[in-house]
N, C-alpha and C positions, 0 to 999 in steps of 0.2 A: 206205134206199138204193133200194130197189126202187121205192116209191111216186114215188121222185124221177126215178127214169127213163120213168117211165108218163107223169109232167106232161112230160118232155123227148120222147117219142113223139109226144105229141098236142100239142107247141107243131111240131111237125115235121108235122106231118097238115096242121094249119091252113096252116100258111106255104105246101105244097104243092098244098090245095084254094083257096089265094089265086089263084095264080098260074094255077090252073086257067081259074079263073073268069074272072080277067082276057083270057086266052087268047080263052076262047070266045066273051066278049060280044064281042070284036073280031074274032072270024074269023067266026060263027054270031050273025049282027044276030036273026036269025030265032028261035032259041032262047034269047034275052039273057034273058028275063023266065022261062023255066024253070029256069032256073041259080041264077038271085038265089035264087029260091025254096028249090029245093032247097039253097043257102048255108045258107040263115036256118033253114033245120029244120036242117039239120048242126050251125050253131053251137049252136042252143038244146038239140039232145038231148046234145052234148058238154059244154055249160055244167052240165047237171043232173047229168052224171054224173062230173066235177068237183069238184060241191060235195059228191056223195054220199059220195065217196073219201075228200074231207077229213076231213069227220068225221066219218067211220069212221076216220080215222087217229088225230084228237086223240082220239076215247073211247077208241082202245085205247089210246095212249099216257098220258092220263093215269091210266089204272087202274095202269098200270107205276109210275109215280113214287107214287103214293098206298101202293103196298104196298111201295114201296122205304122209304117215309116210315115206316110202320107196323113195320116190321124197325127203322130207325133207334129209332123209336121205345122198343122192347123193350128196347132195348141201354140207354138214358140212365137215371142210378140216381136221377136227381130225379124229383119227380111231370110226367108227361107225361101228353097224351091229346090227340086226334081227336074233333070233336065237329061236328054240322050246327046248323045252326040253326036249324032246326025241331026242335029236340034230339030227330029219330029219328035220328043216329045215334051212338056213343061207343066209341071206341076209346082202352084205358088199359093202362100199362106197371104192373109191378107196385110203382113208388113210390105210385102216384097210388092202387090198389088198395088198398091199405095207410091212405092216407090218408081213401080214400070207408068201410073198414072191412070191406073185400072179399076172403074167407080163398079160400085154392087152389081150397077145396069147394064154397065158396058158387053159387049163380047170381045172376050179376050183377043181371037184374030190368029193369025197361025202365028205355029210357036214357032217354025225358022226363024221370022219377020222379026218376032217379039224377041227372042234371044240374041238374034244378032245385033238389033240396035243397042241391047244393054250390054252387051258386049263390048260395042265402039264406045257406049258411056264412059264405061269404067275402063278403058284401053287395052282392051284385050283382043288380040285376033279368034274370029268364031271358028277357025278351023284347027286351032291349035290352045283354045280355050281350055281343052281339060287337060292338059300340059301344063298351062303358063296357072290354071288356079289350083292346078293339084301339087304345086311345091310351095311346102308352109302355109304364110299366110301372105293372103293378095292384098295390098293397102290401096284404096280407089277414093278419089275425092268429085263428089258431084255437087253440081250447082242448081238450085231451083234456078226454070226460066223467070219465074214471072219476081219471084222476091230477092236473087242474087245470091241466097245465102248457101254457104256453102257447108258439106255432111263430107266426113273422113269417115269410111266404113270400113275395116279388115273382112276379107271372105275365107274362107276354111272351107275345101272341099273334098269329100272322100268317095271310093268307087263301092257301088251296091251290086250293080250286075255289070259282069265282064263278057261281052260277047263279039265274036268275031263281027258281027253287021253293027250293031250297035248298043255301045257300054251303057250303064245310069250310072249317075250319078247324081249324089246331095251335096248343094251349096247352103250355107249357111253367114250372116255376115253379121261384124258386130261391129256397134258404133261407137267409134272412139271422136267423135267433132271436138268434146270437152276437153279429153286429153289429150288433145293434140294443140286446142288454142293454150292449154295451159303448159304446154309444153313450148310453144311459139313464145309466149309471154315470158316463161324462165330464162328461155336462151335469149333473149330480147334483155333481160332485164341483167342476166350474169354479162352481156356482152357490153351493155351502158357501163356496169360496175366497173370490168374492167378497164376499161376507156376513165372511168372516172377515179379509179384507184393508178392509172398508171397517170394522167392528172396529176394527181392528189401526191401522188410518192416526185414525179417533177417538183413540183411545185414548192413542196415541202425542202429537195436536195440542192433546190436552187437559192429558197431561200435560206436553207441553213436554221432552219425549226426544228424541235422534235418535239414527239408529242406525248405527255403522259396521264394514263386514265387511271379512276379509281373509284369504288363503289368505299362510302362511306361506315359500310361496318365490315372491309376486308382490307387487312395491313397489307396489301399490294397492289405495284403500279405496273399499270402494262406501258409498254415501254415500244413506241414506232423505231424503226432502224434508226433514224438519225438521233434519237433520242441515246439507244444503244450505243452510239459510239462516245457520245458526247461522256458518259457513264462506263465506258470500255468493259460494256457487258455484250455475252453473244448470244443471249436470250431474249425474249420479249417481253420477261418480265422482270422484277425488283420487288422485295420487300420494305418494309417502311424501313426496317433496323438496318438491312443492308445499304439504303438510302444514305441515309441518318451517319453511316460511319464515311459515307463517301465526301461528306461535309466540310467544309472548314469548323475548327470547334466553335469559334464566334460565331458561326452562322446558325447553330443545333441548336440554339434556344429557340431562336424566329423560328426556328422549322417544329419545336416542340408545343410552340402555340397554334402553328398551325395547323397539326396532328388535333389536338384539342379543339379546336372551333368545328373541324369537319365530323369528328366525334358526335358533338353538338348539334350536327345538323339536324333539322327539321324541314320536311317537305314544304310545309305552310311558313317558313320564315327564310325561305334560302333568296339571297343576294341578287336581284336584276345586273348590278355590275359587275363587271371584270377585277379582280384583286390582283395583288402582284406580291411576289418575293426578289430582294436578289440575295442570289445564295452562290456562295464558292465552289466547286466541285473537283473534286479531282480523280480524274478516270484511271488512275492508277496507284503502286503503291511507292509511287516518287512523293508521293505528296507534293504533285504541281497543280495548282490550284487557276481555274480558269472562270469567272464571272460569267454568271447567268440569271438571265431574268426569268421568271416563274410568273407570267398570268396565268391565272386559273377563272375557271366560272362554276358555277356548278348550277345542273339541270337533274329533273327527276327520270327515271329510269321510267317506261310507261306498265312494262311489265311487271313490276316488283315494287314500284311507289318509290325506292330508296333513293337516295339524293347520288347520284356520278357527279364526281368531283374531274372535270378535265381542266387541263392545262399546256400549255409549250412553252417549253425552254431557249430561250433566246439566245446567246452569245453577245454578249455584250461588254467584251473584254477591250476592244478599242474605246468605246465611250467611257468606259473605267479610268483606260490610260489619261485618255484628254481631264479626266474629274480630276484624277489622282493629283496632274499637275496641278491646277488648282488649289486640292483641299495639300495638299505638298506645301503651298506656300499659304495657305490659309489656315491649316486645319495642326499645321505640325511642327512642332518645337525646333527650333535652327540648331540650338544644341547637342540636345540630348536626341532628336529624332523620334521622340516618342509624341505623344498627341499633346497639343498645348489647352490653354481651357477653352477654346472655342470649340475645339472635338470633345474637348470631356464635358461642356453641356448638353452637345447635341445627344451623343453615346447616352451621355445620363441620364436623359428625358427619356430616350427609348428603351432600357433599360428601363427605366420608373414604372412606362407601360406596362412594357412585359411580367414584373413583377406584379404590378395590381391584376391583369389578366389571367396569368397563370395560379396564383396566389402561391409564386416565392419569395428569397429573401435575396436582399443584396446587402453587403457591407461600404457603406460608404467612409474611409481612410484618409485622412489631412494629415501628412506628416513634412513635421519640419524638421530641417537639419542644423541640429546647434549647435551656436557659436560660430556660421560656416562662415564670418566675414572675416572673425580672426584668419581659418586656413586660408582665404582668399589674402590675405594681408601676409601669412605667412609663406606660402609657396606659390604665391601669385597667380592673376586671372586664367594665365592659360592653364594652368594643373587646374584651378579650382573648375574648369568647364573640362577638364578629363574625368577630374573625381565625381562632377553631376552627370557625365554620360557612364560612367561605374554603375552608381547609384540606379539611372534610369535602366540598366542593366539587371539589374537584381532587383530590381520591383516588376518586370516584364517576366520575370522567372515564375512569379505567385502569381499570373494570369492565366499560366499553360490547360489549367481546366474550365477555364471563363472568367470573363472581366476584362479589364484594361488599367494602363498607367497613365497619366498625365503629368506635365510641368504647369504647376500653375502662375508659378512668381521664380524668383532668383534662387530660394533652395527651399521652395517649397511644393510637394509634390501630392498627388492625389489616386490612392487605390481604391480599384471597386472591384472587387470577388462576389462571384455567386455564392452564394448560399442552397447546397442540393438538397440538406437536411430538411426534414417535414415539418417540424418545428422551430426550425432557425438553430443555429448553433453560436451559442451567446459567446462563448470563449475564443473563437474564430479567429475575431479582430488582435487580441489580446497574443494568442499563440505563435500569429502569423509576423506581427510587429518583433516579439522574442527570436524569430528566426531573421528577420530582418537586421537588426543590431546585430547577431552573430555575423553574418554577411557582411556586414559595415567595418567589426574589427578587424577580419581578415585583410582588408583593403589596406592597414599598418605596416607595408612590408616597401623594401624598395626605398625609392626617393621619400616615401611617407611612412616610415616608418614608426617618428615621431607622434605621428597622426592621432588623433582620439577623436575619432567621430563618431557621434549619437546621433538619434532623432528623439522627437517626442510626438504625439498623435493625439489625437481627437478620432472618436468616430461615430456614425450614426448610421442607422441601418433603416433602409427601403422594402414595403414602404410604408415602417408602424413611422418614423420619425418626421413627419412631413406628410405636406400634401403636393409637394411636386420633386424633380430631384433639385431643384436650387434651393428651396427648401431644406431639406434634408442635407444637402452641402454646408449648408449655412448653420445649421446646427451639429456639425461637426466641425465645423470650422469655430463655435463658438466652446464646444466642450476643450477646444485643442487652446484657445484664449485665456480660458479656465485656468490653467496654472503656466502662465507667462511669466518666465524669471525662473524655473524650475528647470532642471534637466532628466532627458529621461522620462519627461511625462506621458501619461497615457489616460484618455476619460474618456470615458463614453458617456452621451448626449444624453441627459436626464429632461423633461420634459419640465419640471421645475426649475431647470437654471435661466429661464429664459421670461425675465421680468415681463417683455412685452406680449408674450402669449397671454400673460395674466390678464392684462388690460386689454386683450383686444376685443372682448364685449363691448367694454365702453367705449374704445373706436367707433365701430360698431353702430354705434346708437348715435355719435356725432356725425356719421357721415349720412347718417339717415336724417337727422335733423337738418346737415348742411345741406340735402338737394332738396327737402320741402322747404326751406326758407328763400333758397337761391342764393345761396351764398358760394357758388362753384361759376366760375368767369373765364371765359375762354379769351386767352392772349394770341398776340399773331407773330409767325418771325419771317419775315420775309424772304423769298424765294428771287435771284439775281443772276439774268442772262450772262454767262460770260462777254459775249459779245457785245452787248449793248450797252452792262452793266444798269439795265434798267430794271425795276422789279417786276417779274413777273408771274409771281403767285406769292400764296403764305401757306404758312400751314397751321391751322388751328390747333392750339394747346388748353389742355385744361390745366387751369388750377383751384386750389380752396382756399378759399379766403375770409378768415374766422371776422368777425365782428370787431375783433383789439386789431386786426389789421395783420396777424399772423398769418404766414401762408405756408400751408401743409405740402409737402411734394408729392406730386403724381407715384412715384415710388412706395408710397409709403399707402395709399389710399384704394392704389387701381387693383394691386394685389387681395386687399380687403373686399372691392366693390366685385371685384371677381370672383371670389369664392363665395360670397352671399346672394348672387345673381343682381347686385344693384347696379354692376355696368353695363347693363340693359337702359333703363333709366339715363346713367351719364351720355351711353352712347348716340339717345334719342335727342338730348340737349343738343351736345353738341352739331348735333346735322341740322336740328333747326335753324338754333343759332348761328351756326356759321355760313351754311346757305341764305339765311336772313340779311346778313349783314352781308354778306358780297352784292347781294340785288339792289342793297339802301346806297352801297358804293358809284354799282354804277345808275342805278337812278340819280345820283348827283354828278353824274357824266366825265366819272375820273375813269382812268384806265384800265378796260378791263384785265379780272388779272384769273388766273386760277384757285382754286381753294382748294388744300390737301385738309381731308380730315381721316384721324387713324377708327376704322374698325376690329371692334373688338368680334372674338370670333364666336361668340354665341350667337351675334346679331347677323353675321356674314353668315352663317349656317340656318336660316329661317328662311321656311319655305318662301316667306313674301317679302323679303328684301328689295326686291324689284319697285317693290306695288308701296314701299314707303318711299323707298330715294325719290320717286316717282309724282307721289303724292306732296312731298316737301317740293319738288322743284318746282310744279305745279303752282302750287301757292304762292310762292314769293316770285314766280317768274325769272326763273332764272333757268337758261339753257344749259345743257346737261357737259357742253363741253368746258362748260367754267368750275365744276366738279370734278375733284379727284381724289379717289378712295387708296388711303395706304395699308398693307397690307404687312405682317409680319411673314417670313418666310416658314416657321414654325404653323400661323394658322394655314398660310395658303397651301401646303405641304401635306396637312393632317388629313384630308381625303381627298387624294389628287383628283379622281375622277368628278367627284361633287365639286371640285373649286373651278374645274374649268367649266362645267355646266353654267354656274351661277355668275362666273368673270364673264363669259361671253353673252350672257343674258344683261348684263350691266352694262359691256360694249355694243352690246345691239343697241342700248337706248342711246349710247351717246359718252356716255362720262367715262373719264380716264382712270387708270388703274395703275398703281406704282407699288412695287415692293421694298417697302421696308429694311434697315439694315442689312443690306447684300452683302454676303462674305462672311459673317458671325453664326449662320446657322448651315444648314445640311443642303443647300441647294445643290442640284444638277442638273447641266447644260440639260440633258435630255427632257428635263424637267420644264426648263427657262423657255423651251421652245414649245412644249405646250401651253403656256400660260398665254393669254393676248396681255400680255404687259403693255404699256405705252411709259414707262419710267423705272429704270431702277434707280435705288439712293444708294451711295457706297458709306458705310458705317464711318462714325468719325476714328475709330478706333486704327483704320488705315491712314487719315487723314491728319493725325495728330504729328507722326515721323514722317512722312512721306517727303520732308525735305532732306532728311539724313538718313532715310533705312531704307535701303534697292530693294529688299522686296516688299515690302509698302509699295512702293512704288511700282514695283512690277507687278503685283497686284492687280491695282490703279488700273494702270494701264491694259492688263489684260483683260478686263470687265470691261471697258468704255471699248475697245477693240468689239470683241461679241455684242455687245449691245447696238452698237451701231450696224454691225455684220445684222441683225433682224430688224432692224430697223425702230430701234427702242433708245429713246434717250435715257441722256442720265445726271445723275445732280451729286453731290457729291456735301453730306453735312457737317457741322462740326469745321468749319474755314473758318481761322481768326488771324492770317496774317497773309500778308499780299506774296510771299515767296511761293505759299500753298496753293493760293489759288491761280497765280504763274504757270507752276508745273502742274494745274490739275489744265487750264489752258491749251496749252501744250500739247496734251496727250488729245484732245478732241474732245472734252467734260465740257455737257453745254449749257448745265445750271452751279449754282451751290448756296449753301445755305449756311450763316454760323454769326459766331459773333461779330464779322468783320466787315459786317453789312448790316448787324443789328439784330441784339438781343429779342427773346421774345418780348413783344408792349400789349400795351394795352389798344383797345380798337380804337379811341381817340388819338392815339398816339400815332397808329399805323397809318390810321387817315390823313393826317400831314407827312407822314413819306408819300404817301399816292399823290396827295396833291404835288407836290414837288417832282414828281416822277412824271407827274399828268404837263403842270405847266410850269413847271422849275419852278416854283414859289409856293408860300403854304397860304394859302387861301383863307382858315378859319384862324380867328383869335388865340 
C-alpha cells in the first residue's frame, strides 16, 4: 500500500511540474530552454528511481510467496520439493526425504548430487528435467532396493521464478501404485476373458450349443448367438410367450410345466441335477420344426439370492431320425399312420403326469366304429383300410389345439384332447363326438355312398378317473362296454359302474393276509441259450395261491400291492427267495444258471438298494454275477439321471441288469447307451407274428442288430414254436424264453430240468 502511494505522489509531482513548465515557456520566452532542461533531468532521475522501487518491491515480495510456498510445502504428506535448475537449489518436505532416503539425522549433501541421482531414478535427464516434467504429468515407477517393491508416482511441475540464470520451480508427485496394480489386474483379467469368451463362442460354434439363461421371476431368456439362430432371432434375447409360440403345439404343455416348476423355485430346494426337455422349434414362420434337447440346471444368482435357471439347446434332429425309424415301426399304426397303442400308452402316462402336475384336464375318448365288419364285407378290405385312414383323418383334425389319435384294435380308435378350462369342460367329450359323426356322414359320397357309418364312445377324463392313464383308459373303455349292442352310444365313466372298485378293499385285506401267511410262491420259467439250447437262467415269478388251491394273477394283485405300497414287502420276498434258492441249486452242484428277478420301482429308487441286494447276496452266498435285476423301461426312464446313478452302483457290485419289454415303451437309442444294460428282452408282443409280419421282424432284428453294436445281449420272450425261435436264431438272438421250453413251474419242478441239463437225467424222485 505504501509503495502504491509513493507511485501516486510522483504521478502527482509530474502532473504539477507539467503544468509548471507549460507556465513558464509562456510567460519566460527567455528561460524556455532552461526549463525543458531541467524537465528532462527530472523526468530521467525520477524514471531511475522508479525502476529501482519496483524491483525492490518484486524481490522482496517474491521472497514472501517462495517461503509461503516452502511452509505449504512442509504441510503436503506426498513427495514435494523446490528445486532450481541449475539444481543449486532443493528444497524437500519430509515425503520426498523419505523417498531420496534422507533420515531426520542425515545431511542432505549437495543438492546437484541429490537432484541428479533422482533424476536418473525416475528417467529423466537433469539437464532438460524442467522440460521433460514441466509437460503434464510425468508417470515414474521406482523400486525399493532392499524390499523389491515397487511405487508408480505421477509428478506435476509448475514454474515460480523465471530467471535468466536460474528458474524455481515446484515439483509435486502423486501416488498412483494402487491404481495402477488395479489397472494391470483389469487389463489382465478383460484379456483372460477375452481369450476365454473367444474359447468359449469356439467351442460352443463347433459344437453346435446354444445357450439360454434366465432368472426365475423374469419371463426372459438371454439367448448366446448360436442359440439366436437356432430360434431365427437377431437379438440376445426372447420372452417366454415369444418362446412358447416358436413351439411345436404338442411340445407347449412340457414347456408350460416347466414355466411352473421354475416359478416354484426355491433357493433352499433347487435340483443338484441336470433336467432336460426335448422340444420342436421352429425358427421361422414355415412352421419347419427342428428337435432339440433342453438341459437345464439351475444355480442361485450370489448377488440377489434368485435361483438362474441355465440351459443349452442341443440339436438333436439326426438322433430323432434314427428314434423315429424305430418308434415308425414300433410306435405307429401300418394303416392309418397315426400312433398305434404302444404310443397311445406311453403319450398317455406322460400326459397323466402332466395333468396331476399342472392340475389340468384331459378327455380320454374310446370310440368304436359300427357295424365296420358289415362295410369290410361290403366294399371289401382295401376300401375298409381307406375308410380307417379317412376316419384317423378326422380324429387328427380335434388334436390341432393338444392331444393325439390312436388305432387301438381293427375299428377302434382312441382320443385324448386337453382340456384348457379351469374347471374341466364336462360337455367337451360329448360335443366334440357330435362333430365327429358329422365328419363321418360326409365320408357317404362317391363309391360310398350307400355308406352309414357311426361310432359310439365311452369316455373318462384324467385325472379325476383313475390313478394312472391305463386306468383311466380302462374306464373308458368300460363306460364305452356299457351299452354293447347299441348304436350311436356315448357314456361317460361313472365311478359306480365299476363292480370291482367296490370290492377292492376287500382285495385289499386278502393280499395283506396272503403275504403274512405266505401264501405268495414264486415259480421259475426258464431262460434257454440259443446255441446250446441248454438252460441258462430263469426268471422268478410270483404268484398267490389261496389255500382252495386258486391262484390269483400277477395282473390283478401287483397293481393293488402298488398302490397300497405292499410291493415293497412282495419285492423283498422275492429277492430272498429267489437268491435263496439259486445258492440251495448250486450247493447241490447243478448248473450254475442266472436269476432274473423283476423290481418294482419304489424299491429301485431307495437310497440303499445297493446295501440290501448286497446284504441278501451275502447271506445265502451267492455271487453277484448269478443276479439279474429286470427293469421296466417306464421305471428305468422315470429319472434318467438317478437310474444311471443307481444301475452303475449295481454294476459296480457285479450283478446284471436287463430291461424289460423293449419296444412297448418310449425308449431311446440315446437313451439305451446311457444305461450299462448287460440284456435286453424283446416283448412277446413282436414275437407272436414274427413269422408272418416283416415288420415284427424287422423290428426283431433291428434291436438284436444295436444291441449287439454296444455290446448287450438279448433274449427274446414269449417263444412257443420252433419257426420263432429259427428266425429269432437267425438274426443273432442269443437267449429266449416262453412256452416252448417251459411254462413257468414250480421250484421242484425246475430242479429236475437243471438236473437234466446238469447230467442229462433227473436225479430226484
Amino acid at each position: 500500500m505504501q509503495n502504491k502511494n509513493l507511485i501516486l505522489w510522483i504521478e502527482a509531482f509530474f502532473a504539477v511540474l507539467s503544468i509548471w513548465v507549460l507556465f513558464m515557456v509562456d510567460s519566460f520566452p527567455e528561460n524556455s530552454m532552461f526549463v525543458l532542461r531541467l524537465y528532462v533531468l527530472l523526468l530521467i532521475v525520477i524514471t531511475i528511481v522508479l525502476v529501482l522501487a519496483v524491483r525492490y518491491y518484486q524481490s522482496q515480495h517474491s521472497a514472501i510467496d517462495i517461503d509461503r510456498i516452502c511452509e505449504m510445502v512442509r504441510q503436503v504428506e506426498t513427495p514435494a520439493f523446490i528445486w532450481s535448475d541449475d539444481l543449486s537449489t532443493l528444497y524437500t518436505n519430509e515425503a520426498m526425504d523419505e523417498l531420496l532416503g534422507i533420515g531426520d539425522t542425515d545431511d542432505p549433501g549437495d543438492s546437484a548430487v541429490l537432484l541428479s541421482n533422482f533424476f536418473h531414478l525416475i528417467g529423466v535427464s537433469p539437464r532438460q528435467a524442467a522440460e521433460q516434467l514441466g509437460e503434464d504429468l510425468y508417470e515414474s515407477a521406482i523400486e525399493n532396493p532392499e524390499t523389491h517393491a515397487r511405487r508408480t508416482i505421477s509428478w506435476t511441475t509448475s514454474l515460480l521464478k523465471k530467471s535468466p540464470h536460474a528458474s524455481l520451480y515446484f515439483t509435486i508427485g502423486f501416488e498412483t501404485t494402487e491404481l495402477e496394480d488395479a489397472k494391470y489386474k483389469l487389463m489382465k483379467k478383460a484379456e483372460d476373458l477375452t481369450q476365454s469368451q473367444r474359447r468359449y463362442q469356439l467351442s460352443m460354434k463347433l459344437s453346435g450349443i446354444g445357450i439360454l439363461l434366465c432368472e426365475s421371476t423374469k419371463p426372459v431368456y438371454y439367448a448366446s448367438d448360436e442359440a439366436q439362430q437356432f430360434l431365427g432371432i437377431d437379438t440376445d434375447h426372447i420372452t417366454f410367450a415369444d418362446f412358447r409360440k416358436k413351439l411345436h403345439p404338442d411340445d407347449r404343455f412340457l414347456f408350460d410345466e416347466y414355466l411352473e416348476n421354475i416359478r416354484n423355485t426355491k433357493p433352499n430346494t433347487l435340483s443338484s441335477r441336470p433336467r432336460f426337455l426335448q422340444l420342436r422349434i421352429s425358427a421361422g414362420a414355415d412352421k419347419h420344426y427342428i428337435w432339440y434337447s433342453y438341459h437345464y440346471h439351475e444355480n442361485l444368482l450370489n448377488q440377489s439370492g434368485k435361483p438362474i435357471i441355465g440351459g443349452a439347446l442341443i440339436d438333436i434332429t439326426t438322433e430323432k431320425n434314427k428314434d423315429a425309424m424305430i418308434e415308425k415301426l414300433a410306435f405307429m399304426d401300418e394303416i392309418t399312420e397315426i400312433a398305434n397303442r404302444n404310443k397311445l400308452m406311453h403319450d398317455g402316462e406322460e400326459t397323466y403326469r402332466l395333468c396331476q402336475t399342472m392340475g389340468t384336464y384331459c378327455w380320454v375318448i374310446v370310440i368304436d366304429l359300427d357295424r365296420f365288419h358289415i362295410i369290410n364285407d361290403s366294399y371289401g378290405y382295401e376300401n375298409g383300410d381307406k375308410i380307417l385312414k379317412n376316419v384317423a383323418h378326422i380324429l387328427c383334425k380335434y388334436t390341432a389345439s393338444g392331444g393325439f389319435a390312436a388305432r387301438v384294435s381293427a375299428d377302434n380308435f382312441v382320443l385324448v384332447l386337453h382340456d384348457y378350462t379351469v374347471a374341466g369342460d364336462d360337455e367337451m367329450p360329448v360335443r366334440t363326438l357330435e362333430h365327429i359323426r358329422s365328419d363321418l356322414s360326409e365320408m357317404a359320397e362317391g363309391d360310398f355312398a350307400s355308406m352309414n357309418l357311426t361310432c359310439s364312445a365311452g369316455f373318462a377324463r384324467i385325472p379325476s378317473d383313475g390313478h394312472s392313464f391305463h386306468e383311466v383308459l380302462e374306464h373308458a373303455e368300460f363306460a364305452l362296454a356299457m351299452g354293447r349292442g347299441e348304436l350311436s352310444y356315448i357314456m361317460g365313466y361313472d365311478a359306480n359302474m365299476h363292480e370291482e372298485i367296490l370290492h377292492q378293499g376287500e382285495m385289499e385285506k386278502q393280499l395283506f393276509y396272503a403275504i403274512e401267511q405266505h401264501h405268495l410262491q414264486l415259480y421259475y420259467q426258464p431262460k434257454v441259450d440259443l446255441k446250446t439250447k441248454k438252460i441258462m437262467g430263469a426268471e422268478a415269478l410270483i404268484r398267490w395261491i389261496k389255500p382252495d388251491g386258486t391262484m390269483i394273477s400277477p395282473n390283478v394283485f401287483i397293481p393293488i400291492a402298488e398302490k397300497t405300497g405292499m410291493i415293497s414287502d412282495i419285492s423283498q420276498f422275492v429277492l430272498r427267495e429267489a437268491v435263496a434258492q439259486t445258492a440251495l441249486w448250486q450247493g447241490m452242484g447243478l448248473s450254475p444258471i442266472v436269476m432274473s428277478i423283476n423290481f418294482a420301482s419304489g424299491d429301485f429308487y431307495q437310497a440303499n438298494v445297493c446295501e440290501v441286494v448286497q446284504s441278501v447276496l451275502v447271506k445265502n452266498g451267492l455271487k453277484p454275477q448269478y443276479l439279474e435285476l429286470e427293469l421296466t423301461e417306464r421305471l428305468a426312464l422315470g429319472d434318467i439321471n438317478y437310474t444311471v446313478q443307481q444301475m452303475n452302483a449295481l454294476r459296480d457290485m457285479g450283478i446284471l441288469l436287463a430291461m424289460d419289454d423293449f419296444g412297448t415303451g418310449y425308449s431311446s437309442l440315446s437313451y439305451i447307451q446311457l444305461l450299462p444294460l448287460t440284456l435286453l428282452k424283446l416283448d412277446r408282443s413282436f414275437i407272436i407274428e414274427i413269422e408272418t409280419d416283416k415288420v415284427a421282424q424287422e423290428i426283431c432284428s433291428a434291436v438284436i442288430k444295436i444291441a449287439k453294436s454296444m455290446d448287450i445281449e438279448t433274449i427274446a420272450e414269449g417263444v412257443e414254436y420252433e419257426g420263432q425261435a429259427q428266425i429269432l436264431k437267425d438274426m443273432g438272438c442269443d437267449y429266449i424264453q416262453g412256452y416252448l421250453y417251459g411254462k413257468p413251474m414250480t421250484a421242484r419242478a425246475f430242479q429236475k430240468r437243471l438236473e437234466i441239463n446238469t447230467y442229462g437225467r433227473e436225479l430226484t424222485p
